[in-house]
N, C-alpha and C positions, 0 to 999 in steps of 0.2 A: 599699109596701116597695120596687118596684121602682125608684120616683121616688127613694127614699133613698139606696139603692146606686148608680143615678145620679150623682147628688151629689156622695156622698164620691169618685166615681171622679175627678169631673170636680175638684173641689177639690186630690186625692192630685197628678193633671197637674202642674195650673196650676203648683202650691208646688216639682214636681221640678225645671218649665222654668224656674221665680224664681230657685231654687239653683245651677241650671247656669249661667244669665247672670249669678249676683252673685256667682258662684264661679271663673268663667275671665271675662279681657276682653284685650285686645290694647291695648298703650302704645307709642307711636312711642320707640325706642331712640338714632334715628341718623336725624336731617332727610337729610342731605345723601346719603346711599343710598336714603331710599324705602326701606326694608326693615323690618319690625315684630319684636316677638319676646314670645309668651303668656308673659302675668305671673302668677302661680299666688297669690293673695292666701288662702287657706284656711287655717287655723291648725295645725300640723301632729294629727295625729290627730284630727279634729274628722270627716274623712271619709272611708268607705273606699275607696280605688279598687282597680277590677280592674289588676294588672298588665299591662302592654304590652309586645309582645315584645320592645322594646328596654331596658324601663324595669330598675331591680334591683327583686325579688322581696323582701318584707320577710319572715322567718323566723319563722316563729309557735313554732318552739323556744327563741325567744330569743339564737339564734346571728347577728344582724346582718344585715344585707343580702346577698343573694344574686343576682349577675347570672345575668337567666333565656340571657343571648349575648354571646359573649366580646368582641365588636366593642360591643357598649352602652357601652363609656367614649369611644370613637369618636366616638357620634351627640349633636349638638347640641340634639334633641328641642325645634324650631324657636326654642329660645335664640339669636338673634344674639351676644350679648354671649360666650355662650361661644366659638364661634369666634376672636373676635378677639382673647379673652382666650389661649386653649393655641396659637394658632394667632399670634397677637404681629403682628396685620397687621390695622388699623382699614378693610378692607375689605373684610374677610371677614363673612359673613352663613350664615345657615343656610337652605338650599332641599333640601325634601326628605329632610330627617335628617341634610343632610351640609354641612359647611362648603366653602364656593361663595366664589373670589375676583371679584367683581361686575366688574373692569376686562378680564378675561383669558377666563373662561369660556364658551364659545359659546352654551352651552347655558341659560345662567343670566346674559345680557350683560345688567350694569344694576339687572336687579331679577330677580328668581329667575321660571323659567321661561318667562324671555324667551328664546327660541332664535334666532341666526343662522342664516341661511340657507348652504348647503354652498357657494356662491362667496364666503361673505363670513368674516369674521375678526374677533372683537371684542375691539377697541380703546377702552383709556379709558373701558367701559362702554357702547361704542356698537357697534352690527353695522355692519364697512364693506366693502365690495367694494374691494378696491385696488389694482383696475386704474382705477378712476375718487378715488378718494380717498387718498392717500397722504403722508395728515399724521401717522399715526396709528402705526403698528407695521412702519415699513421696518426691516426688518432692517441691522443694522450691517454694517462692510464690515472687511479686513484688508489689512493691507500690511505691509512688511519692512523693516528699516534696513540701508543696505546700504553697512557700514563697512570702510575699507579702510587700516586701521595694520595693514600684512602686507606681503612680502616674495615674497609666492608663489602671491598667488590670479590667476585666471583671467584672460583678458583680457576685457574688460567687453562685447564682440560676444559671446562665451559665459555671458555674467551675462544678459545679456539672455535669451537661447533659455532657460536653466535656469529664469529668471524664468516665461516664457511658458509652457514644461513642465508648470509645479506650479500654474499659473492663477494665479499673482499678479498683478494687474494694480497694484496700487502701491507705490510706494518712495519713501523718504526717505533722501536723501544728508547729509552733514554739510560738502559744501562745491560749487566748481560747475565740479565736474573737466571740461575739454573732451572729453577720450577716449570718458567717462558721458553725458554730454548727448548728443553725438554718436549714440553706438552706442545710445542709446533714442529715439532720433526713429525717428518712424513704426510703433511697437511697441506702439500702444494703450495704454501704460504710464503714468500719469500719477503724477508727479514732485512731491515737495519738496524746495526746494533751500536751502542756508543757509547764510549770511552771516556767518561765524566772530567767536567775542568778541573777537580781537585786531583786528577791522576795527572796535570800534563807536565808538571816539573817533573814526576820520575821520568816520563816516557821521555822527554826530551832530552833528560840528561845521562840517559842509560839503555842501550840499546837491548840488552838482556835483559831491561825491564820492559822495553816491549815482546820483546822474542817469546819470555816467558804469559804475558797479557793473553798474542794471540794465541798461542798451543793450547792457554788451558778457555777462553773465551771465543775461540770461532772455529780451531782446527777440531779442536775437543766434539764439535757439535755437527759437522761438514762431514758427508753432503747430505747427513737427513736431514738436519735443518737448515733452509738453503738462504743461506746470511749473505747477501749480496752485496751490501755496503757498509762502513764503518764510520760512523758520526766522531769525529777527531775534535771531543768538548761540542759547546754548544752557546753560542750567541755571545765569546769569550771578549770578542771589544768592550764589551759594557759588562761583563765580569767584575764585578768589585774587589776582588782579591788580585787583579791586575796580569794576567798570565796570558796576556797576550804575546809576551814579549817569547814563549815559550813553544807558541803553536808551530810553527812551521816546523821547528826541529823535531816536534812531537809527530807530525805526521809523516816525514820523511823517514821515522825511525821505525813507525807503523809497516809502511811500505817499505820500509826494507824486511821487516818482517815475515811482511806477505808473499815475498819473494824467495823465503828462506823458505818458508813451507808449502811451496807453489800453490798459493793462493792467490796472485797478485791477480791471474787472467780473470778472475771470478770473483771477485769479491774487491772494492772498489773504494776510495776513500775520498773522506772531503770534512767540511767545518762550517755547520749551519749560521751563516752571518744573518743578524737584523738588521733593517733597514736603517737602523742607525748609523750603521758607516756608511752611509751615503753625505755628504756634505751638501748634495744639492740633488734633488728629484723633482722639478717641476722649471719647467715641462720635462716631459720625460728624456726629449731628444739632449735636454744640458744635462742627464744626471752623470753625476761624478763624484768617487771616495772621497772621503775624508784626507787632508794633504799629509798630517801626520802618520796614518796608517798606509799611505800608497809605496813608498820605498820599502819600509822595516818588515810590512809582513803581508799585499793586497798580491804585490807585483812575484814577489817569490811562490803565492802560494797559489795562484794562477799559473802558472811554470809550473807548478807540480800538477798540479789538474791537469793539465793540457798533455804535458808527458805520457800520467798513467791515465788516460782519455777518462777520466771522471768531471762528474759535475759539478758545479758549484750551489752547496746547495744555503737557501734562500730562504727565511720566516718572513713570512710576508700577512701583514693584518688591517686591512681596511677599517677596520673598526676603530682601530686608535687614531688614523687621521680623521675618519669623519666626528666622531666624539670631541677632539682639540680644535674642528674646525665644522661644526655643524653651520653655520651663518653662512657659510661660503662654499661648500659641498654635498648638491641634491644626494638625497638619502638615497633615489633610485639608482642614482648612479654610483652608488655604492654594494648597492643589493642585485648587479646584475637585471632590474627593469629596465624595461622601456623609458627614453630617456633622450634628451634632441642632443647631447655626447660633447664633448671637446674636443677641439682642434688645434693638438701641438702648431704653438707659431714657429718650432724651430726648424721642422719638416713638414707641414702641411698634414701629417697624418691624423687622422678624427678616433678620439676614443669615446666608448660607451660602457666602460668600468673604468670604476679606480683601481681596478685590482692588474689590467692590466696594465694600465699607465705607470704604476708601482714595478711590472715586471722588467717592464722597456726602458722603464728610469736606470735598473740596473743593467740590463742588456749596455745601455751605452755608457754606462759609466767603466763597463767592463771594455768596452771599444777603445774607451781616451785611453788608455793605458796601457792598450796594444793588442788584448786579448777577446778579438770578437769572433774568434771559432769556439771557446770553452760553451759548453752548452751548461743548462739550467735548472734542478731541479725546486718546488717548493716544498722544505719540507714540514713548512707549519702551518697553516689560514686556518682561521674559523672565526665564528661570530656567537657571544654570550647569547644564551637564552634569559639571562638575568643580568641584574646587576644592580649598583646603587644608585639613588636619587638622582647623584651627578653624574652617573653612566649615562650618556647620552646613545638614546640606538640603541642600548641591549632590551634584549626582549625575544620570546619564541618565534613570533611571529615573522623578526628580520634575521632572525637566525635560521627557521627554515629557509625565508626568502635565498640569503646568502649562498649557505651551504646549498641549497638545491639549484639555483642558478648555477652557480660553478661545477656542480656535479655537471649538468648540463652542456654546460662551455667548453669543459675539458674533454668532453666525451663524442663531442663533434667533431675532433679534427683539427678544427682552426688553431693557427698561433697567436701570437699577439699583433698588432699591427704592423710595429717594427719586424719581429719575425715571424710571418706566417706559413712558413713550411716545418717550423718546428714544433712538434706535439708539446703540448705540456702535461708535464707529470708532476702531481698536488698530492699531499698527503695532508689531509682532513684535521684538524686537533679540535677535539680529543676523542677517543672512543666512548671514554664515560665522564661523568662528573667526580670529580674527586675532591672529597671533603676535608680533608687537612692542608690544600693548599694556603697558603697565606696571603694577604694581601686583599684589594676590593669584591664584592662580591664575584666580581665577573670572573676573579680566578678560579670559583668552584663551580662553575655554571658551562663551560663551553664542550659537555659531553653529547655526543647525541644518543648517548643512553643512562637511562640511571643503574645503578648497582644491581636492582631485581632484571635488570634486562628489559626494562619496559624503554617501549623507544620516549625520548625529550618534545621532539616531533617527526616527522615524516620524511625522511632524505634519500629516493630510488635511488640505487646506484646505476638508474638508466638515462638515457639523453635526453630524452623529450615528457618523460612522466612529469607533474605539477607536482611540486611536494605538499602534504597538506601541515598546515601549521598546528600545534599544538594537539597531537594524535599522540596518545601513550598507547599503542597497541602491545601486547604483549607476544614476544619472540618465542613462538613455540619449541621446547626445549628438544625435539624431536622431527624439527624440521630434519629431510633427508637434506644431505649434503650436496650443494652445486660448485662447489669451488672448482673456479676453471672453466665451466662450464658456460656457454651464451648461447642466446637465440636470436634470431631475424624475426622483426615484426613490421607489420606498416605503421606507418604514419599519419593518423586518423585526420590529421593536420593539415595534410595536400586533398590536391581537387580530386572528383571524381575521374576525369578521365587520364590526369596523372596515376594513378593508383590501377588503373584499367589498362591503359596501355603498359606497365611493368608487370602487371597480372599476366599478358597475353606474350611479353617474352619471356617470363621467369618458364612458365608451363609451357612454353615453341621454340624458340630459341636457345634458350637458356639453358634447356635438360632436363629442368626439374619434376619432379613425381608429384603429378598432380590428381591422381586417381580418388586420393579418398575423399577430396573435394567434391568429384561428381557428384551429379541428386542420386539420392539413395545410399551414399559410400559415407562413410562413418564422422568424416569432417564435413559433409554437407552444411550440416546445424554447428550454428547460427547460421541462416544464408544472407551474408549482408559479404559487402566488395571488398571492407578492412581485412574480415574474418579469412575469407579464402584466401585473398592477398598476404597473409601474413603467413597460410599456412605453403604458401608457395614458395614466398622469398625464403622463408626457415629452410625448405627444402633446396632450395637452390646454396644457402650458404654454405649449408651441411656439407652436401655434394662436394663443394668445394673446400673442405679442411677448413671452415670459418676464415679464410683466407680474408688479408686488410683489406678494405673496399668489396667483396661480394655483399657487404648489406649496405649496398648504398640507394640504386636505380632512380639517382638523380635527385636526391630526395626522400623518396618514397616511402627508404625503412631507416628505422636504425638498430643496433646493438641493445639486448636487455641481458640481465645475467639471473633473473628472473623464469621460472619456465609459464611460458604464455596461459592465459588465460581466455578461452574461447569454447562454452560450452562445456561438451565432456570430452572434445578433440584433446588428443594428446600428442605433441609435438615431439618429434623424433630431436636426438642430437649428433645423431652418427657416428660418436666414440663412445 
């Protein structure tokens, strides 16, 4: 009897282990991630399962399903598919109950519970340290347009200082004033300069009329003023005197110039296109030039970019589509807020600005037509603090909004959705208001400073600072100079014991000097966990040559160009 019972024990086993393996089994979802997702093949009522705390609870009164936790419509219950499905981003996987973006996450770089290590940052799916590898997630840079149809701004020796004041270190001119060139030599300030559309019939038809441009307009100035790129005309498709038909030979003749007086390795050329020559930009994954323009001058002058590895560079203004389309485009999501985003239906990708969906419209437009290694720079955005009646959106308030979100944006790292390993690099318009521009209010209005130097409103040139709307604080003319200059701070924004456990490597593992923090040592005060954390990571970046990615610790800091603010602690910079 006892051999029987035996038996059935051993038979009852076997049949439960058959059921469990011919009842769950794992199906590769997604080659190209490495990532899996349990396929539930059982007929529905066929067996009973115990609920799970995340799972809903079925109602034996007949009343429907009941979630046993209010967060269970949250968890992917190692669904991948779900992720990428509510989540509109073919990258996303599920580690751990929760959807994991596999290019971005530290914790989860590549394939789920792959962790980076706390010097490292992952990139593209990969854990990189990037002070030795910095292909990957540099962060984008900012610079300023610094237009001068005015009557009453400053003299350009005090544009400069202002410039150095607020950490700007680059600018773009729209012509190649002597006075400008001048007064930024020797200013660390690095320069684009450009060659206006009413010059590009000579230049294109006369090489010694470029030869002669650069010698006396950039070699003249080179290398104290460190002119880095050459604006070849400016937004020339929709030029009314028609000279488009002229650009391409005009830039070719540029560069060969630059070639003549070996300048071509350093100083770089290109032709600020607006979004006008787009024919189609929505969704971003259709956009595509203009058909007129793609033979005679889109495809040749993309070939030249790509050649002399320059950018294409790009005037990009949220403000004109939301203004021609306010009925139909949330304002937040035009101002970089918070915002439930859109989901390209051509690639599943989810955007949460228009400004990048604007970038990616041309990313792919530059794709259809063969050219999707050229990279990208902006060299125009901004948003009116003014404008008229019918100005729909201008105003200070979506002006700081704007500018200060994108300061923000670009200074994180990220790319756009379509390309997120590529920094972006944005140059701000304008630096001031200028008063003889012609045309609706909003052309004298998009400065963020007026003529006395008083700020328009408030725009850090840091990642994570709020800007504040409508602050005219006045730019002390005697601020000392930080150009070039950055600090590591924390991030008042993360948890406590995120902020604690980065404190406890920056000052153990890490290296850093963390003496004058102790009680009694001269950074003590303030004693709060931001304060000394900041004065830690600062030390640690330092150490490191501000090397890309030493202010990151997962979060915890970012980049100021600002010298911190803690007490009467004084923060070293180490150069």
């Amino acid at each position: 009897m006892a051999q029987l019972m035996k038996l059935l024990v051993t038979i009852a086993l076997t049949f439960a282990i058959t059921t469990a393996i011919i009842t769950t089994r794992t199906t590769r979802t997604n080659p190209k991630t490495e990532t899996f997702a349990v396929k539930d093949l059982r007929s529905p009522g066929t067996v009973k399962i115990k609920p799970g705390r995340f799972l809903a609870q079925k109602d034996e009164g007949g009343q429907g399903p009941k979630a046993r936790n209010p967060s269970a419509t949250n968890r992917c219950n190692k669904d991948s598919e779900i992720c990428r499905s509510t989540e509109a981003n073919p990258r996303m996987a599920c580690c751990n109950n929760k959807c994991m973006d596999l290019l971005t996450d530290k914790k989860n770089c590549g394939a789920c519970n792959k962790k980076c290590k706390y010097t490292e940052t992952c990139c593209g799916g990969q854990c990189a340290n990037l002070n030795y590898n910095k292909r990957h997630c540099d962060s984008g840079m900012i610079g300023v347009n610094y237009g001068r149809i005015a009557d009453n701004l400053p003299a350009p020796e005090k544009v400069v200082e202002l410039l150095k004041s607020q950490g700007i270190n680059r600018v773009k001119l729209f012509d190649t004033d002597k006075t400008v060139l001048t007064a930024l030599a020797n200013s660390g300030i690095k320069v684009v300069v450009s060659l206006p559309n009413e010059n590009l019939t000579a230049a294109a038809a006369d090489q010694s009329y470029t030869d002669k441009w650069v010698q006396e307009n950039v070699k003249k100035y080179t290398p104290a003023t460190d002119i880095e790129a050459i604006a070849v005309g400016n937004e020339v498709f929709v030029d009314p005197k028609n000279t488009t038909k002229y650009l391409v030979a005009a830039m070719t003749n540029v560069q060969s110039s630059l070639v003549k007086f070996n300048l071509d390795k350093s100083v770089k050329i290109s032709s600020p296109i607006a979004l006008s020559a787009l024919a189609n930009s929505y969704p971003p994954s259709a956009g595509s030039f203009k058909p007129d323009l793609i033979e005679p001058v889109i495809k040749p002058m993309l070939d030249l970019l790509r050649k002399t590895s320059s950018h294409l560079m790009v005037n990009a203004y949220p403000f004109f589509a939301y203004a021609a389309n306010a009925d139909k485009i949330p304002l937040d999501y035009a101002l970089f807020r918070e915002n439930a985003g859109n989901v390209d239906s051509g690639n599943g990708l989810k955007y949460n600005s228009l400004f990048d969906a604007q970038i990616d419209a041309v990313y792919a437009a530059m794709a259809a037509v063969g050219f999707n290694d050229v990279k990208l720079v902006v060299t125009e955005t901004g948003w009116p603090s003014a404008g008229d009646e019918n100005e729909i959106g201008a105003g200070s308030a979506n002006a700081a909004a704007y500018n200060g979100g994108l300061v923000k944006r670009v200074l994180t790292g990220n790319g756009t959705p379509l390309k997120p390993n590529e920094p972006l690099n944005v140059y701000l318009f304008a630096l001031f208001n200028e008063n003889q521009k012609t045309g609706p209010t909003s052309e004298r209005n998009y400065g963020l400073f007026y003529p006395n130097e008083n700020k328009v409103y408030d725009v850090p040139f840091s990642a994570t600072v709020t800007p504040v709307s409508d602050s005219k604080v006045k730019v002390p003319v005697n601020t000392p100079s930080h150009v070039g200059q950055t600090w590591c701070v924390a991030n008042g924004k993360t948890t406590r014991e995120k902020l604690q456990e980065a404190l406890d490597y920056a000052c153990g593992e890490g290296g850093a000097d963390c003496r004058s923090i102790q009680k009694g040592a001269t950074c003590y005060d303030p004693e709060s966990l931001e304060a000394h954390a900041s004065y830690a990571f600062n030390s640690y970046y330092q150490k490191n040559a501000r090397g890309v990615g030493t202010c990151n610790f997962g979060g915890a800091a970012y980049v100021v160009s600002q010298p911190p603010k803690y007490g009467k602690c004084e923060f070293p910079t180490g150069h």
